[in-house]
TORKE-53215 format. One line per field, with one value per residue (C-alpha): residue number from 1; residue in one letter; y negated, z, x. Coordinates in steps of 0.05 Angstrom, whole numbers. Each point is the difference from the previous one (the first is absolute). Example, Ala and Ser with C-alpha at 12.3 -4.5 7.8 and 13.67 -1.06 7.14 Angstrom:
residues 2
resi	(1,2)
resn	(a,s)
Y	(90,-69)
Z	(156,-13)
X	(246,27)
***
This chain:
residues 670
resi	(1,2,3,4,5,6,7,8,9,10,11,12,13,14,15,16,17,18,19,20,21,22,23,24,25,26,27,28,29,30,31,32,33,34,35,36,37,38,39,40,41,42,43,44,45,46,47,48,49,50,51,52,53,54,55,56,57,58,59,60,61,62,63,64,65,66,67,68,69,70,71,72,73,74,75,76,77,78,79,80,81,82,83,84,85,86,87,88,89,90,91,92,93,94,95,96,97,98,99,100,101,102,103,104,105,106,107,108,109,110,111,112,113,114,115,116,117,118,119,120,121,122,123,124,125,126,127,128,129,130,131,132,133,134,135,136,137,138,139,140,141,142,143,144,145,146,147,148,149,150,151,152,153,154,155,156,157,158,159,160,161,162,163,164,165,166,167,168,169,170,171,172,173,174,175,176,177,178,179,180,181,182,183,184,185,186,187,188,189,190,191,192,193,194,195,196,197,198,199,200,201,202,203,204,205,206,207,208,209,210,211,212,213,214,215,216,217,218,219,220,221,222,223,224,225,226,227,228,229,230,231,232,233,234,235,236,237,238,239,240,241,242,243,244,245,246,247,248,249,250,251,252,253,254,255,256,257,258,259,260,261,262,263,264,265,266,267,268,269,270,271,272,273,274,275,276,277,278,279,280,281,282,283,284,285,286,287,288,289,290,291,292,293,294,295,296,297,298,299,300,301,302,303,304,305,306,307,308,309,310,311,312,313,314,315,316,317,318,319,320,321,322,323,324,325,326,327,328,329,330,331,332,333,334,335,336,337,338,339,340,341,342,343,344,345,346,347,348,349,350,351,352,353,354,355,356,357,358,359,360,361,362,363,364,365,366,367,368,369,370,371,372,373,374,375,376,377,378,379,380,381,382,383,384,385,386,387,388,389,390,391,392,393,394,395,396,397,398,399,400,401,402,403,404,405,406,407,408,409,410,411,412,413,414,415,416,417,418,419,420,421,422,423,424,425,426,427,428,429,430,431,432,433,434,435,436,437,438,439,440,441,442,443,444,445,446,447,448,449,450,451,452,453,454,455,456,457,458,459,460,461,462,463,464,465,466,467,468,469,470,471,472,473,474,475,476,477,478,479,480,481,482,483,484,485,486,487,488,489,490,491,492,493,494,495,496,497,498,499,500,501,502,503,504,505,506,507,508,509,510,511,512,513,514,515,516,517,518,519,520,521,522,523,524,525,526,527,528,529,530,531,532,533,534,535,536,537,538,539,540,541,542,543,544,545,546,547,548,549,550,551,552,553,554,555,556,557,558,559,560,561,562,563,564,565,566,567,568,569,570,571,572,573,574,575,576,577,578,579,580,581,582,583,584,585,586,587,588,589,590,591,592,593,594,595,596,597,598,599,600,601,602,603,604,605,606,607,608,609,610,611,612,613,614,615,616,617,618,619,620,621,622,623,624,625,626,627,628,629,630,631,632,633,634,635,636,637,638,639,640,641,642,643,644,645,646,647,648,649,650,651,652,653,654,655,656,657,658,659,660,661,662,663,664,665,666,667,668,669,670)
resn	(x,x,x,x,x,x,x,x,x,x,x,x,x,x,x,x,x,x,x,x,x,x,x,x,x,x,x,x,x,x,x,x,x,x,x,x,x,x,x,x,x,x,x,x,x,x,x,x,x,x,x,x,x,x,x,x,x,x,x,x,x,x,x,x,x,x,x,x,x,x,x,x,x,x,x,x,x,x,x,x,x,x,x,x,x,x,x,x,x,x,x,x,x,x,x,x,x,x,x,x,x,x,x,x,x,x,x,x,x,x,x,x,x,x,x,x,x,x,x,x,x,x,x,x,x,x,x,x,x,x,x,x,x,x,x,x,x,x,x,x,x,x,x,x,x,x,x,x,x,x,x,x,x,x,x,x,x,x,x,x,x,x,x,x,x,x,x,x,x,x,x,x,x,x,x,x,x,x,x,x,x,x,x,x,x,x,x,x,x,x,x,x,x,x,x,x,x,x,x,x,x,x,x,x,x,x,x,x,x,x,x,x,x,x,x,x,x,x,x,x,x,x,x,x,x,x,x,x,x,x,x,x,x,x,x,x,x,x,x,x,x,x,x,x,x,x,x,x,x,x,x,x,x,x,x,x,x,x,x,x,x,x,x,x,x,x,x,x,x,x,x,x,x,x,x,x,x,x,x,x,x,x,x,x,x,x,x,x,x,x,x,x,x,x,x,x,x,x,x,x,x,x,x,x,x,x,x,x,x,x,x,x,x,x,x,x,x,x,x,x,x,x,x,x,x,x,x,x,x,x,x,x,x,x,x,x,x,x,x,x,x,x,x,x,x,x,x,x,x,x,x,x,x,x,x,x,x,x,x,x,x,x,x,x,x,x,x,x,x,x,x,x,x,x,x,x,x,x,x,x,x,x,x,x,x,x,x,x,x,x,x,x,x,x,x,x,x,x,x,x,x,x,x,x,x,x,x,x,x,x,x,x,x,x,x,x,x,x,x,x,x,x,x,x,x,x,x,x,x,x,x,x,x,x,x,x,x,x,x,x,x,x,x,x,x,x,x,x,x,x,x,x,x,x,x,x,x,x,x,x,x,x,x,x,x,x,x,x,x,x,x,x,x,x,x,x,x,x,x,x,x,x,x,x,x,x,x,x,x,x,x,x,x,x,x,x,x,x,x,x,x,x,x,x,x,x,x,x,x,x,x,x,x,x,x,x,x,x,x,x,x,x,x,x,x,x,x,x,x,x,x,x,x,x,x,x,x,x,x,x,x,x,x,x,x,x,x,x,x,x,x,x,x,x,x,x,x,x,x,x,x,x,x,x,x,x,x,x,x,x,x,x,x,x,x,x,x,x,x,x,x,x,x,x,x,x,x,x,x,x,x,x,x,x,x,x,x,x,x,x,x,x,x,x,x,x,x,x,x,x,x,x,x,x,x,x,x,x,x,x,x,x,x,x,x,x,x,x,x,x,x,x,x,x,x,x,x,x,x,x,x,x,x,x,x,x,x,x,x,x,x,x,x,x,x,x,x,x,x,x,x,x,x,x,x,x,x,x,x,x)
Y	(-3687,37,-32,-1,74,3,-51,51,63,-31,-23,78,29,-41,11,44,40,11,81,43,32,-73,-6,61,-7,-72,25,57,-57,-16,49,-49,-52,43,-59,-35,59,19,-76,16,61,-46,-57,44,46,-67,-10,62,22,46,39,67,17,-51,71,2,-68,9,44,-14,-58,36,41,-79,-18,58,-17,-65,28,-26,71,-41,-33,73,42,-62,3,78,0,-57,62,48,-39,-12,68,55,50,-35,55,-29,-66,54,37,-71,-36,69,-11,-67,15,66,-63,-40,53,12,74,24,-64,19,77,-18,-50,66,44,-51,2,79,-1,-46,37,-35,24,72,-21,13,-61,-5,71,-18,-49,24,50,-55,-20,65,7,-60,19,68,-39,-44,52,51,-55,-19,79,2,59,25,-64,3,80,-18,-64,57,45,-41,-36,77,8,-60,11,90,-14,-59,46,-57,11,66,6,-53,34,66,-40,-41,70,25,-57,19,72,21,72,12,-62,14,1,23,-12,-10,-55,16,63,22,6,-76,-20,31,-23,-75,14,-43,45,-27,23,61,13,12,37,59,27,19,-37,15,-34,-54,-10,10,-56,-47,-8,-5,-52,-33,10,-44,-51,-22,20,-57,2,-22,-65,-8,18,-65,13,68,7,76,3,-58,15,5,-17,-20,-24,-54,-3,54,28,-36,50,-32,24,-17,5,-21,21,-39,-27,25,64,78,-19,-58,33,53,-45,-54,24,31,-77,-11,55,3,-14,-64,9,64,-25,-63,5,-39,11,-5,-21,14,8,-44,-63,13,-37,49,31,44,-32,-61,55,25,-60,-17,65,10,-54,-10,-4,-15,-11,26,-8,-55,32,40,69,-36,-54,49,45,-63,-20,68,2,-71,25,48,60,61,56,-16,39,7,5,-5,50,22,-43,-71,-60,35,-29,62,-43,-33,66,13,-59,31,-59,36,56,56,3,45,18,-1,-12,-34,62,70,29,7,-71,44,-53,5,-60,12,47,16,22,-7,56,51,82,9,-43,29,58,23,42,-49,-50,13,-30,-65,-50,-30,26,16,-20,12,-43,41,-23,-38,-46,-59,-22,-73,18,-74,10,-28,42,-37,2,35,65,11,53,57,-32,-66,36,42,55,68,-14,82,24,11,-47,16,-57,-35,-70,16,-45,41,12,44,51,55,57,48,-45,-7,73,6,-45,21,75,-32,-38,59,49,-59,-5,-69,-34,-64,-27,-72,-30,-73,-48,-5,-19,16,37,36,26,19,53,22,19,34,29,25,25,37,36,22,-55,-51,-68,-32,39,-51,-68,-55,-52,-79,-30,-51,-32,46,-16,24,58,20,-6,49,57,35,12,60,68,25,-40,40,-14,1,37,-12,-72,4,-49,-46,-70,24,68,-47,-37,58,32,-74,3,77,24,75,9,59,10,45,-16,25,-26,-60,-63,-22,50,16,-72,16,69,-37,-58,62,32,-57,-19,63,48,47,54,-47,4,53,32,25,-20,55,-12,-72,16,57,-50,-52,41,33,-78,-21,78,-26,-68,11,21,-70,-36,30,-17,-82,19,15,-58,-52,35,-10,-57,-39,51,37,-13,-29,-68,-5,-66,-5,67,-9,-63,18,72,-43,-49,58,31,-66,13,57,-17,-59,49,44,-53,-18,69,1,56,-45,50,3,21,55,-12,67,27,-49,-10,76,17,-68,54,64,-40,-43,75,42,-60,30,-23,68,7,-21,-6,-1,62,33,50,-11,-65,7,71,-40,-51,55,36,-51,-27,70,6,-65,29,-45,36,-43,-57,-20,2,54,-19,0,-92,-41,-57,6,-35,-53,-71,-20)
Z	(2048,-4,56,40,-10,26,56,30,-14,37,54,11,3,44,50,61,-11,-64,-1,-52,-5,-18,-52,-33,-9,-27,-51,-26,-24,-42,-48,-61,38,24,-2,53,42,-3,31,51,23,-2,44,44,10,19,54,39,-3,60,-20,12,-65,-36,-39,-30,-25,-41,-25,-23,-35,-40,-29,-31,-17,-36,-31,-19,-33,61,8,39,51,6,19,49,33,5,28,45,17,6,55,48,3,-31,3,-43,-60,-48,-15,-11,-56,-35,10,-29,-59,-12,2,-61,-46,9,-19,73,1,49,46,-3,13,73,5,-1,39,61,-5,-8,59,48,61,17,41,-36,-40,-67,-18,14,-35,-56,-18,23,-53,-49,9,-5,-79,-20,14,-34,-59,-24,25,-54,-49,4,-2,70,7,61,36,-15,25,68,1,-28,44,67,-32,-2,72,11,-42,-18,-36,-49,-71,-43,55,3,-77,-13,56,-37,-67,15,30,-68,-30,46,-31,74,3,24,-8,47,71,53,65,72,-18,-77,-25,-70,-18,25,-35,-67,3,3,-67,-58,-62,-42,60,-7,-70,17,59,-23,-69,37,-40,40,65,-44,-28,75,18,-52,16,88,-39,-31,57,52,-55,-58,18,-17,49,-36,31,-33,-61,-33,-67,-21,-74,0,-44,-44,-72,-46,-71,-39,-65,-40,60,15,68,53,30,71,30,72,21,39,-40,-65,16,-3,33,-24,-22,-41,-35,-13,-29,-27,-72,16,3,-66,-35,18,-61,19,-49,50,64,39,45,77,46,78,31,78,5,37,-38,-66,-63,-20,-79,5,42,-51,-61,25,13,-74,-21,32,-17,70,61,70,67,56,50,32,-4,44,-2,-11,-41,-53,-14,-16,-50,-30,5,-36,-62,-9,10,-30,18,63,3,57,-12,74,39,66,-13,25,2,-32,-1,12,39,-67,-29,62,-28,-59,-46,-59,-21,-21,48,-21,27,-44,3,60,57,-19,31,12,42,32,2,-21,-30,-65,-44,-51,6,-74,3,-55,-21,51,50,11,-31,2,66,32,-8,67,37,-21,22,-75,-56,-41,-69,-38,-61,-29,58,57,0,-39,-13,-22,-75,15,62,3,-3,18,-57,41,21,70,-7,47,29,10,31,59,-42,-18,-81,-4,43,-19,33,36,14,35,8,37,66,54,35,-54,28,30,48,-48,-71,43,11,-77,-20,45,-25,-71,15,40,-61,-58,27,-15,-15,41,25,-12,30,6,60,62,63,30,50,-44,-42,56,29,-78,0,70,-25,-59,44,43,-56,-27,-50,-3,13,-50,-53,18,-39,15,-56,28,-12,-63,-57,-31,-66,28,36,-62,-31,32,8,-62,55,24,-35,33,46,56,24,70,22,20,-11,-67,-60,-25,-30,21,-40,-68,9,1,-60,-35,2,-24,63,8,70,43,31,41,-10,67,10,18,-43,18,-11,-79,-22,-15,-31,-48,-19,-19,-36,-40,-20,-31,58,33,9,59,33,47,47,67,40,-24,-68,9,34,-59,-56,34,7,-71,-27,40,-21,-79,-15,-74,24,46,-67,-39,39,6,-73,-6,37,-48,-59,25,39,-59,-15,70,32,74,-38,-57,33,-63,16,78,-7,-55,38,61,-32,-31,66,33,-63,31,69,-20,-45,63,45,-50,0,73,11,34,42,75,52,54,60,34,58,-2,72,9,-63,41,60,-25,-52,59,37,-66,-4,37,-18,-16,-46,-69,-29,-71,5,25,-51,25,34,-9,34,65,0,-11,57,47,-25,13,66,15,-27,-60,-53,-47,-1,-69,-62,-38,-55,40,-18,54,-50,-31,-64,1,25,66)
X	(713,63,33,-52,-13,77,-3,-67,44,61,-46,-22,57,41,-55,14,-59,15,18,31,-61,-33,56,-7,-84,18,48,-37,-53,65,7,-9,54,63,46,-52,-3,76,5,-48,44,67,-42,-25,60,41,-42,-11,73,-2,-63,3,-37,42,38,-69,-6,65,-17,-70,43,49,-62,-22,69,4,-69,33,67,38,44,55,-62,-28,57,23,-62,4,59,-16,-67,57,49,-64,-26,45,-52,-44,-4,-30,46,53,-40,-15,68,32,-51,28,63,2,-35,56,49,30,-21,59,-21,-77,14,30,-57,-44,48,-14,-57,-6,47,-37,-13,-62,-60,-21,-72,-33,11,67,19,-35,33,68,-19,-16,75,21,-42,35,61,-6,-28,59,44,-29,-9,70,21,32,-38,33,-14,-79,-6,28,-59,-43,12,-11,-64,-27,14,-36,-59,-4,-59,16,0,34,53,14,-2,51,36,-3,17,62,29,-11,35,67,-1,-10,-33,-44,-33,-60,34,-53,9,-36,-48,-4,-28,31,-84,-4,67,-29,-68,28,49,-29,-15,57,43,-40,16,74,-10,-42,-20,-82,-53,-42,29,21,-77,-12,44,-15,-70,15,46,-54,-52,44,35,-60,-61,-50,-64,-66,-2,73,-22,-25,28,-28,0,-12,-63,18,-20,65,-26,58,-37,31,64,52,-2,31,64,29,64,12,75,49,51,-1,68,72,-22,4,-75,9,57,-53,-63,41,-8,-77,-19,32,-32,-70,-44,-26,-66,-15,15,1,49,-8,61,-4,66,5,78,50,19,35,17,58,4,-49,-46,4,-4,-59,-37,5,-30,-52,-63,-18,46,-34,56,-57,52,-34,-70,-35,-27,-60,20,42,-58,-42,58,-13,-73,2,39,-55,65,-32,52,51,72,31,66,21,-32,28,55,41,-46,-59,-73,-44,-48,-12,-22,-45,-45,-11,16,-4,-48,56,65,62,64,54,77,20,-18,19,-57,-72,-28,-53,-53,-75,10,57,-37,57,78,44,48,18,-5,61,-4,-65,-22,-76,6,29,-57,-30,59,-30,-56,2,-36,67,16,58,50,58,56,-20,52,10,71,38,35,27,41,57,71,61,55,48,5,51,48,-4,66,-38,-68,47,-11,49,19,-8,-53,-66,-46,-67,-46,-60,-14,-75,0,29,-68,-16,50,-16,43,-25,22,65,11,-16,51,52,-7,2,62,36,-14,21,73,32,-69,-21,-66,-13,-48,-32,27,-44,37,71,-43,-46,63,36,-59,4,72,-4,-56,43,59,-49,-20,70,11,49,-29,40,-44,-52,10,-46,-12,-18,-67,11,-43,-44,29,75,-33,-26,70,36,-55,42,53,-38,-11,-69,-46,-24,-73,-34,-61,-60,10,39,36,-53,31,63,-12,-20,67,42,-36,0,79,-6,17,-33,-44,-18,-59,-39,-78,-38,-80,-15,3,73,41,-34,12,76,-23,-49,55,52,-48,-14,63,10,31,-53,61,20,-65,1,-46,45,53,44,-17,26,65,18,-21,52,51,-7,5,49,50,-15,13,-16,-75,5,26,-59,-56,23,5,-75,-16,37,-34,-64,0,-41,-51,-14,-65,37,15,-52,-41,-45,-23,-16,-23,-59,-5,-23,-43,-36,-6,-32,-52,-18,-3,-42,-48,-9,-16,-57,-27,-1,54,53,32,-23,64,-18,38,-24,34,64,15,5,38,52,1,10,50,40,-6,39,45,62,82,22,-57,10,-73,19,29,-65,-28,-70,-13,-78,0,39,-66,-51,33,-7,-66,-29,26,-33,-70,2,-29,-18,61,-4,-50,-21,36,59,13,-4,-43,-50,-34,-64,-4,22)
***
């Protein structure tokens, strides 16, 4: 039957009425037989070589040789698309595609650039997906750090496209990432309103220390990325009953970060610890594909481990639904790789935020944030969409992390043997003009001392060093240490004599390693979520002294450490003495802390009080808050942000912008 099944096909499509149009209606009958209709491209392709349409053909057969695993067929026939009609845009954005998975990224990135470059007939069509060249090419130039590279495809896919948010905040994000201030660059077709609206909220974290335009954010954030609509929502667990008799409750962590990543080294040991006859713990993987250390460590601790990778929005909150999850985590928030949408369904019947996003997610959907007393105090609750609740430090740590052997000299690191040495190893988008200017004064009133920094770019440490020189200090003073193992990293942190933090977007991992390796930190704590974290990890390991709360306070507490090296020797002193005992590294008491905590949350949801979130008046607290947002301006060091909103909110005739009680949730079911 077979062959006679072929013999008909061949007969149709060597016919001369046969038309492409005829081909394609045949072959979408296919769908369960690609090899079959990948033949009945090549047959009929052979005989109606001068088509005019035959671009089209090709490439309707690369997209079934790629079906078929046939990468070599596909890009052929792509190319083959590509040599009869160079303006044909989309064989460009596939054959590119093909090309990154077989490792030729430089090859695929002019792929894309010709067809970004193409000066075909003006069209939507043909924009778009110049502009869909353009994304690509940003992409594995960011994910391969050539950051540089990826602003310039940035930049144009903007001027193609104003209004594409992801855009304009990866735009915003990767000039971050180049120290290049100020990072939001206005000009005739972007608006700095526009530019700021588009900035994801993790962005937003390091630009500004508002809550309220980063709650603002967050939840535009969440409105355009993972929303579920009701038809989406198949899996809605909401109301399930939780009723834990004779089982423990069922705790899920989604992240894509359970891997060798600053959050793995963070939860590795959580895993360990949790009190298996109080918890049963399900893990949600969604990262890239890992089976380093700590990825491996922590799929042996944890009693369940689930790769949703493959799944769908859809198809991961069934997963979830089907283990009967009780209480979800989301320990990726507005970050990389994230499954919000997953939230959106409502798989689970109590959502939190913990961990992996320092900041409030905004939604109506996660009804509880895990911080602590510092990172948020009680007046600063109404910054949140999350019902807050609080364990002794926010942070969990790794007691197991590895330390290599050796310790570099100072000779060794590029390092003066006799000066004293200032440091931060936060990724260079976490610095700021006005943590430069800090540092520089700090450096120009500390004669001899260095700054050493971590390694971004040749580029990037360059505009650092001019920066330095155009501020009166020598660039030589700034040392910048290479990226290596986190084990070596850790190693040589004892070079340095006082780790200097950023603001708003402070230490966080980076902060516990330096403390770990009795290294003493500075920090200024301001309001929002991201720049207490480092305040609350000090504070914990047993130095609240070095918690201060203005930017002249910092600078005079840096330069009195850095006059007094026996004060600098006495503090790393306090650290190795406690190091054992101080609540920052004492697992056994986070981990019960938070199982007694998901008690609780549990026990409210069974009394009905599961806390509801009030959105009210976001997208105007995002306008007044993009308005106040200004480069000379640094919010932190506002005395009264709330009188700046209240100011504005009154001139707009909004009287009543918030709750009585002054929270911005409120408790009962949702």
């Amino acid at each position: 039957m077979a062959d006679v099944d072929t013999l008909d096909l061949l007969t149709q499509l060597t016919a001369e009425s046969f038309s492409l149009g005829d081909l394609i209606v045949l072959t979408a009958g296919m769908a369960d037989r690609p090899a079959l209709a990948d033949q009945a491209y090549k047959i009929w392709i052979q005989f109606n070589a001068g088509h005019p349409q035959l671009s089209v053909a090709h490439f309707n057969r690369a997209v079934l040789q790629a079906v078929l695993g046939d990468s070599a067929g596909a890009a052929a026939s792509l190319e083959a698309a590509i040599a009869l009609n160079a303006d044909f845009l989309p064989a460009y954005v596939n054959l590119g595609g093909i090309q990154e998975r077989a490792g030729l990224t430089e090859l695929a990135i002019a792929t894309w650039e010709a067809g970004a470059n193409r000066s075909a007939v003006p069209s939507g069509v043909n924009t778009g997906y110049a502009f869909t060249c353009l994304k690509q090419i940003a992409r594995v130039l960011s994910e391969t750090h050539q950051t540089a590279r990826a602003e310039i495809a940035l930049q144009r896919a903007a001027d193609l496209d104003p209004h594409a948010l992801d855009v304009l905040g990866q735009l915003v994000a990767v000039r971050m990432t180049q120290c290049k201030w100020p990072p939001i660059q206005p000009n005739d077709r972007l608006s700095r309103d526009v530019l700021l609206k588009g900035v994801n909220p993790l962005s937003i974290a390091a630009l500004t220390d508002d809550p309220l335009l980063q709650l603002a954010a967050a939840n535009r954030f969440i409105e355009r990325e993972a929303m579920a609509t009701p038809e989406q929502i198949r899996i809605d667990r909401r109301d399930a009953p939780i009723d834990p008799t004779g089982r423990r409750p069922r705790i899920g962590y989604i992240s894509s970060d359970l891997r060798d990543h600053a959050v793995g080294y963070l939860m590795a040991e959580l895993f360990e610890v949790h009190d298996k006859e109080k918890v049963e713990v399900f893990a949600y993987y969604c990262g890239p594909e890992s089976s380093d250390g700590l990825n491996t460590r922590i799929r042996a601790a944890v009693e369940h481990f689930t790769d949703i990778r493959p799944l769908t929005d859809d198809q991961a909150a069934q997963r979830i639904a089907d283990d009967g999850i009780d209480i979800l985590v989301d320990v990726n928030g507005h970050t990389r790789d994230a499954r919000t949408a997953v939230f959106a369904r409502r798989p689970a019947p109590i959502l939190v935020n913990w961990l992996g996003y320092p900041g409030t997610m905004g939604s109506d959907y996660h009804h509880y944030i895990i911080g602590d007393d510092w990172i948020i105090p009680p007046e600063m609750e109404r910054y949140y969409s999350e019902a807050v609740r609080r364990i002794p430090c926010y942070q969990p740590n790794d007691r197991r992390r590895k330390v290599a052997e050796t310790c570099p000299t100072r000779a060794e690191a590029g390092l003066p043997e006799d000066a004293f040495v200032f440091c931060c190893f936060n990724g260079p988008q976490k610095i700021t003009s006005h943590v430069f200017d800090r540092w520089m004064e700090i450096l120009k009133r500390a004669p001899g001392s260095v700054l050493w920094l971590l390694d971004s770019n040749p580029e990037t440490n360059t505009r650092l060093r001019e920066a330095a020189e155009a501020r009166g200090v020598d660039r030589a003073r700034l040392v910048f240490a290479p990226k290596m193992p986190n084990a070596h990293h850790l190693a040589r942190y004892p070079l340095a004599d006082l780790f200097l933090d950023t603001t708003p977007y402070g230490a966080h991992t980076t902060a516990s390693d330096a403390l770990w390796m009795a290294v003493p930190v500075l920090t200024w704590s301001g309001r929002c979520f991201a720049s207490r974290v480092c305040g609350s990890l000090v504070r914990s390991a047993g130095l609240p002294e070095l918690v201060v709360d203005s930017a002249e306070a910092y600078v005079e507490k840096a330069i009195e450490i850095g006059a007094d090296r026996e004060k600098a020797k006495a503090l790393r002193q306090v650290l190795e003495a406690s190091r054992d005992s101080c609540v920052l590294f004492d697992m056994d008491l986070l981990a019960g802390k938070l199982e007694a905590l998901y008690g609780e949350m549990i026990a409210e949801y069974q009394a009905g009080r599961r806390p509801r979130p009030n959105l009210t008046n976001l997208p105007t607290y995002l306008e007044i808050g993009t308005a106040l947002d200004r480069d000379d301006r640094e919010m932190q060091a506002e005395p009264d942000l709330d009188a700046l909103y209240r100011s504005e909110l009154a001139r707009r005739h909004l009287v009543k912008a918030q709750p009585a009680d002054g929270r911005l949730w409120e408790g009962g079911d949702q």
